[in-house]
FIRO-99743 format. One record per residue: x, y, z of N, C-alpha, C, O in turn. Coordinates in nm, 2 decimals, padded with zeros to 4 digits. Layout:
R n_east n_north   n_up ca_east ca_north  ca_up c_east c_north   c_up o_east o_north   o_up
R      X       Y      Z       X        Y      Z      X       Y      Z      X       Y      Z
...
//
This chain:
R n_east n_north   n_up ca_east ca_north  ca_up c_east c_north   c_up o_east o_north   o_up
R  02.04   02.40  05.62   02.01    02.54  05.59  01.86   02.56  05.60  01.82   02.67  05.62
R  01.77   02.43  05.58   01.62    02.49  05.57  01.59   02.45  05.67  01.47   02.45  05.66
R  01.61   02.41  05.77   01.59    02.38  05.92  01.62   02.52  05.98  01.53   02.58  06.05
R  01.76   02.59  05.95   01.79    02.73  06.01  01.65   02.84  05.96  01.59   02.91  06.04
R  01.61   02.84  05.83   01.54    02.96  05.79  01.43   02.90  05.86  01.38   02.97  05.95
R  01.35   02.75  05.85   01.28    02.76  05.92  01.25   02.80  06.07  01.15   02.84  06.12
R  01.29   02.79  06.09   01.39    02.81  06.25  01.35   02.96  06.30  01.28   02.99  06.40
R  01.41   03.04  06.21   01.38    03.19  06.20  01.26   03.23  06.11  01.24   03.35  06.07
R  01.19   03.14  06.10   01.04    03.21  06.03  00.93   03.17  06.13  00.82   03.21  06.13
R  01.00   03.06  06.25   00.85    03.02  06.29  00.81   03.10  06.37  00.91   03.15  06.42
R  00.70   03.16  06.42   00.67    03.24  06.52  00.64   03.20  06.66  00.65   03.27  06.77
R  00.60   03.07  06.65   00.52    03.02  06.80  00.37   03.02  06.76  00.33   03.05  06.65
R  00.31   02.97  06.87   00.19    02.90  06.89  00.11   03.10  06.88  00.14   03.21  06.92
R -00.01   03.04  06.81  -00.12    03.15  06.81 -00.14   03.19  06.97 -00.15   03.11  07.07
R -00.15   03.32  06.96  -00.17    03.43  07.13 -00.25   03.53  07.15 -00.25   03.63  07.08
R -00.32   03.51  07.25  -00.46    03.58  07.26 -00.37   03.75  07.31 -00.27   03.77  07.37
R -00.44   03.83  07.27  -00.36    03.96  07.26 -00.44   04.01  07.41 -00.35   04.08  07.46
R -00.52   04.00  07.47  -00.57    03.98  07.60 -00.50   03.92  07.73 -00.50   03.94  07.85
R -00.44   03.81  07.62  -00.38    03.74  07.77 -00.22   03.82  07.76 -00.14   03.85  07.85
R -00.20   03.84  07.64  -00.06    03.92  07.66 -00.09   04.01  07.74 -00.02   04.03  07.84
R -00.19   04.08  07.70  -00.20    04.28  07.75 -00.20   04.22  07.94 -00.13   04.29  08.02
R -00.25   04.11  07.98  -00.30    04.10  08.10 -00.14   04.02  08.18 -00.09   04.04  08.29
R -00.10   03.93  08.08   00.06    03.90  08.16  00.14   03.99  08.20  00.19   04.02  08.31
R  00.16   04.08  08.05   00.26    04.20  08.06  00.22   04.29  08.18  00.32   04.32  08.25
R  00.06   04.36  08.23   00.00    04.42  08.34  00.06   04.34  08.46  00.15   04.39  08.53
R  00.03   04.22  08.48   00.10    04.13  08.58  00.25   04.10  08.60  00.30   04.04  08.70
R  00.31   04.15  08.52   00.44    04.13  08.53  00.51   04.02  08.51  00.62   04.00  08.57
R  00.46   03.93  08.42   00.49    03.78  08.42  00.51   03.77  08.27  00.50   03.65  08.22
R  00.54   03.87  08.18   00.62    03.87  08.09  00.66   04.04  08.03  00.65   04.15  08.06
R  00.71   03.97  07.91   00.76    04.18  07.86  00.74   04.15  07.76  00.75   04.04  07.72
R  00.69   04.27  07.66   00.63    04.34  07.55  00.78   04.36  07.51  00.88   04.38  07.58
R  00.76   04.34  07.34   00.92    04.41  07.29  00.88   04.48  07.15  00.89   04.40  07.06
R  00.85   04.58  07.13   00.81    04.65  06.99  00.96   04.64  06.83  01.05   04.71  06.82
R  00.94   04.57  06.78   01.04    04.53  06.72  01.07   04.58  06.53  01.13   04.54  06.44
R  00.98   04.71  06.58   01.02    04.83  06.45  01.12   04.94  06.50  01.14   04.97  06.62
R  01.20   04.98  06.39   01.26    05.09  06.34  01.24   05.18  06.47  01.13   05.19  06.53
R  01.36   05.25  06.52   01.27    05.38  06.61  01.22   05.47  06.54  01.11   05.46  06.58
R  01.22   05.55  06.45   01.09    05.64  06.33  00.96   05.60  06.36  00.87   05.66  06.41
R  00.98   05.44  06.31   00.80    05.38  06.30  00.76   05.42  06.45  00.65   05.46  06.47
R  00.86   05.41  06.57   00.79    05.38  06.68  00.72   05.55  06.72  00.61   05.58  06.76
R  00.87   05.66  06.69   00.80    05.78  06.74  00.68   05.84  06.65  00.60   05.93  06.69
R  00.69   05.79  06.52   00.52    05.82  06.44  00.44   05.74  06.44  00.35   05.75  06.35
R  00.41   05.61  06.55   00.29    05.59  06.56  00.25   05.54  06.70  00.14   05.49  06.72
R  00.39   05.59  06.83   00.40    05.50  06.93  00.41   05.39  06.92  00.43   05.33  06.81
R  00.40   05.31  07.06   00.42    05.18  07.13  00.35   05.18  07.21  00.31   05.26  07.28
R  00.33   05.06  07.20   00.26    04.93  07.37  00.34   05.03  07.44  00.46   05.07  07.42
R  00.21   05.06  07.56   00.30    05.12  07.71  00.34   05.01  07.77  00.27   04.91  07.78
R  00.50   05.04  07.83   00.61    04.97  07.88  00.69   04.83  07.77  00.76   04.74  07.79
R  00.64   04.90  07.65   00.70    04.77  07.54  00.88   04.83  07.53  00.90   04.95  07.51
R  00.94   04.77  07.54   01.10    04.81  07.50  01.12   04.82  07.36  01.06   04.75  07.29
R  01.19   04.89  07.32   01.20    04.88  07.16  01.30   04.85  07.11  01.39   04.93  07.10
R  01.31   04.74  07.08   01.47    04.65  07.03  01.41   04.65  06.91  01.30   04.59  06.89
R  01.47   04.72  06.82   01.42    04.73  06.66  01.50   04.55  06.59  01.59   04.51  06.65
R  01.47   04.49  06.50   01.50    04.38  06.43  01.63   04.36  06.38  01.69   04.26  06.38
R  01.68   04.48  06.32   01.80    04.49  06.26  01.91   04.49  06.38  02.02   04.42  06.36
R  01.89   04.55  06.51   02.00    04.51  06.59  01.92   04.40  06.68  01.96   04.43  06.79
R  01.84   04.32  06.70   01.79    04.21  06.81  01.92   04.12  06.78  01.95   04.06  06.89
R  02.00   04.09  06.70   02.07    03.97  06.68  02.17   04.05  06.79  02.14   03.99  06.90
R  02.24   04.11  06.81   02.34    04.15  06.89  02.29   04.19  07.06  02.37   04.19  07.16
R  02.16   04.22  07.08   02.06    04.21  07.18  02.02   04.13  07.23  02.01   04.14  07.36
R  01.99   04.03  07.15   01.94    03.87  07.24  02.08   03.81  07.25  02.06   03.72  07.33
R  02.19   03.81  07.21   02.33    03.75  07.23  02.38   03.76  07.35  02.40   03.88  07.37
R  02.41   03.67  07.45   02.47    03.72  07.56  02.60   03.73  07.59  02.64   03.77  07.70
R  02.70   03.68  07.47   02.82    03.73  07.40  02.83   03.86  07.30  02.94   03.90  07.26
R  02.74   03.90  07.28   02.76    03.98  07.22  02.90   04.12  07.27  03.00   04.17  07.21
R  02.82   04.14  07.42   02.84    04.29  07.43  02.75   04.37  07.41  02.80   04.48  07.41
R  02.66   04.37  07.40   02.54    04.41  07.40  02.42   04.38  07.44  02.34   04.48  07.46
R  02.38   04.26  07.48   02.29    04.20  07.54  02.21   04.30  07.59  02.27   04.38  07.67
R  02.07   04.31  07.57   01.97    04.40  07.64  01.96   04.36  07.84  01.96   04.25  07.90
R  01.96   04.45  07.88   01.96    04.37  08.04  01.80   04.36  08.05  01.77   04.26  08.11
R  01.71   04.42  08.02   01.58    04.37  07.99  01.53   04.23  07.98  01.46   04.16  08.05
R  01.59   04.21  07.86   01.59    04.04  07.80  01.69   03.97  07.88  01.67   03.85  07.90
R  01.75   04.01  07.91   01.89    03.87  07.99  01.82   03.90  08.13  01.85   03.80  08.20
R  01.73   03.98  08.22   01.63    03.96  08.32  01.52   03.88  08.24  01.46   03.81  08.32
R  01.49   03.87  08.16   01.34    03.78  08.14  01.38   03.63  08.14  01.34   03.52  08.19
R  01.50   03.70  08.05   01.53    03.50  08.01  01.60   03.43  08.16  01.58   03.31  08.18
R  01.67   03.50  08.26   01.68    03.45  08.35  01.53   03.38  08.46  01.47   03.28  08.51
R  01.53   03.47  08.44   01.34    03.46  08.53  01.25   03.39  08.46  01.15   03.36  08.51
R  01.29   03.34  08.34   01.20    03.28  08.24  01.03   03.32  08.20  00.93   03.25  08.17
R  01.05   03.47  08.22   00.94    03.56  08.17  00.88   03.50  08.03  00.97   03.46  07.95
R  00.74   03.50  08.00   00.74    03.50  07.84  00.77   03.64  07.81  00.78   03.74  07.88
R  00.79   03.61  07.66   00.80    03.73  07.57  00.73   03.73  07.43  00.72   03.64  07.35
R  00.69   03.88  07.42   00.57    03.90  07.34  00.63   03.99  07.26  00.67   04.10  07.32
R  00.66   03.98  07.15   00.67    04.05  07.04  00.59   04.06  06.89  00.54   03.97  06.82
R  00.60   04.26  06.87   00.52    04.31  06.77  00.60   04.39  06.65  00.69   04.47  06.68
R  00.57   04.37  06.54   00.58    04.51  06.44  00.46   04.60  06.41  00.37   04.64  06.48
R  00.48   04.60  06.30   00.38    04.71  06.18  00.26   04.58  06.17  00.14   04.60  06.20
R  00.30   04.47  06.13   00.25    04.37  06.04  00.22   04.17  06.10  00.14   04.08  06.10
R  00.33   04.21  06.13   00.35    04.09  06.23  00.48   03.94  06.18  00.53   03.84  06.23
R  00.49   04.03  06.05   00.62    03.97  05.98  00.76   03.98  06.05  00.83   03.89  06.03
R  00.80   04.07  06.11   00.92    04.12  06.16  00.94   04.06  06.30  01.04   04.02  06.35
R  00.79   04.06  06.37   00.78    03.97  06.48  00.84   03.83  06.48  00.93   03.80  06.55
R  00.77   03.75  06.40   00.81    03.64  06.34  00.94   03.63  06.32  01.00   03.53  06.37
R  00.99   03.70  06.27   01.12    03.69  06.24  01.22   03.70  06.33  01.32   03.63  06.33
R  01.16   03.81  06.43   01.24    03.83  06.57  01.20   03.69  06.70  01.27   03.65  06.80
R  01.10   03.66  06.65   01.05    03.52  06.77  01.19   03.41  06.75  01.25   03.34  06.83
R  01.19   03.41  06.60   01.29    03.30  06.57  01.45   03.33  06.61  01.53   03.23  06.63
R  01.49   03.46  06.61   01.62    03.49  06.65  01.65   03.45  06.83  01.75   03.40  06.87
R  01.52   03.50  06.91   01.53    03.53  07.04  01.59   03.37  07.10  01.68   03.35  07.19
R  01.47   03.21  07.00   01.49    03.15  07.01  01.59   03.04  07.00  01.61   02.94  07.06
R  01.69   03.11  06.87   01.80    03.08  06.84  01.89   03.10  06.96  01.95   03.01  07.02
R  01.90   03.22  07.01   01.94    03.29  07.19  01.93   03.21  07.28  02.02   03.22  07.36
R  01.80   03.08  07.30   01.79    03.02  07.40  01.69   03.09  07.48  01.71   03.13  07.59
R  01.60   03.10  07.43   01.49    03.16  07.51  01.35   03.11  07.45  01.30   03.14  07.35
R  01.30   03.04  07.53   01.16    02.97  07.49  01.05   03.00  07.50  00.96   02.94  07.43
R  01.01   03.10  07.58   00.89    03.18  07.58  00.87   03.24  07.52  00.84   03.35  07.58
R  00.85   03.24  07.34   00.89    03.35  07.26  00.70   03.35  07.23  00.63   03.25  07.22
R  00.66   03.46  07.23   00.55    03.47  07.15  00.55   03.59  07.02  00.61   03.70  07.03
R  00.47   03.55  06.90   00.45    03.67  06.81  00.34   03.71  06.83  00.26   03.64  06.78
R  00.28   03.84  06.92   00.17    03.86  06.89  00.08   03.95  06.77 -00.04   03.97  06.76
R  00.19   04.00  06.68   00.12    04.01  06.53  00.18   04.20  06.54  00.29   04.25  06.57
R  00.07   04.24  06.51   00.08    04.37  06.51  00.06   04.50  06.66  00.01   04.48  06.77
R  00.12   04.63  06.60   00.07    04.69  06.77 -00.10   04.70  06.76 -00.17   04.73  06.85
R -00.15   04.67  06.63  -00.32    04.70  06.65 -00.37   04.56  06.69 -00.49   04.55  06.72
R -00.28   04.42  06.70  -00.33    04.31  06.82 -00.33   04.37  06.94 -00.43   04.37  07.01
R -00.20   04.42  06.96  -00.18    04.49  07.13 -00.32   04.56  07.18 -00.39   04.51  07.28
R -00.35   04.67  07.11  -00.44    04.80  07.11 -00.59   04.72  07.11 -00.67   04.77  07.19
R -00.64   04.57  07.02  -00.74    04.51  07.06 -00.77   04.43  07.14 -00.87   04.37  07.15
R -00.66   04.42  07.22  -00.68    04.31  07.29 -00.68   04.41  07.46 -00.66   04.36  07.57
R -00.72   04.55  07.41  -00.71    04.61  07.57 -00.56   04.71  07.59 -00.56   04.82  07.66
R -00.47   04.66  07.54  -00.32    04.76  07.56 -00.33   04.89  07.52 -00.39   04.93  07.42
R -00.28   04.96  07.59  -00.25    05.10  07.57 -00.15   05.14  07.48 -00.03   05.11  07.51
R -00.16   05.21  07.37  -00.07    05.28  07.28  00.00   05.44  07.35 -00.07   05.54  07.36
R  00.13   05.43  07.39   00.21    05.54  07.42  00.26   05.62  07.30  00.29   05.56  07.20
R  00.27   05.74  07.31   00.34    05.83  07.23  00.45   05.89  07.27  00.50   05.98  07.20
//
């Protein structure tokens, strides 16, 4: 059991929010904004971030589900990295660990959308 939580707490290796803003521009990975839609339409999102809120990623990153995002089941095939944010950077974390539970290794947390926004990313509304 404390292998699973840890599992789902780890985030991945520390990520320059520059080299994200510059993969995601290049196309060599995807942004995933991983708050609430509310939070997203009162404060925006990373332009081109997809918004798989936390509460449904488990049924999203599943490719049994029935649900599976085709976004993510294109990255993970292509073996894109993936960069994921919240409010805080806690929810990120949380979501790095589920994506990876999915089978997907390129998980990055890059913390909050104000990593995104310093490191050069554009905030959409």
């Amino acid at each position: 059991m404390f292998n699973f939580l840890n599992s789902m707490m780890n985030s991945g290796p520390a990520v320059s929010p520059a080299e994200a803003v510059k993969a995601v521009a290049e196309k060599r990975a995807i942004v995933i904004d991983v708050r609430e839609s509310d939070e997203v339409r009162y404060s925006g999102k990373a332009k081109g971030a997809l918004n798989l809120p936390l509460s449904r990623l488990h049924l999203m990153a599943d490719p049994n589900s029935g649900h599976f995002d085709k976004a993510l089941a294109a990255a993970k095939k292509t073996g894109q990295e993936v960069y994921l944010y919240c409010a805080s950077g806690a929810r990120s974390g949380r979501a790095a660990g589920i994506l990876r539970q999915h089978g997907f290794d390129k998980v990055h947390n890059l913390g909050s959308i104000q990593s995104w926004a310093q490191g050069g990313g554009q905030i959409t509304r």
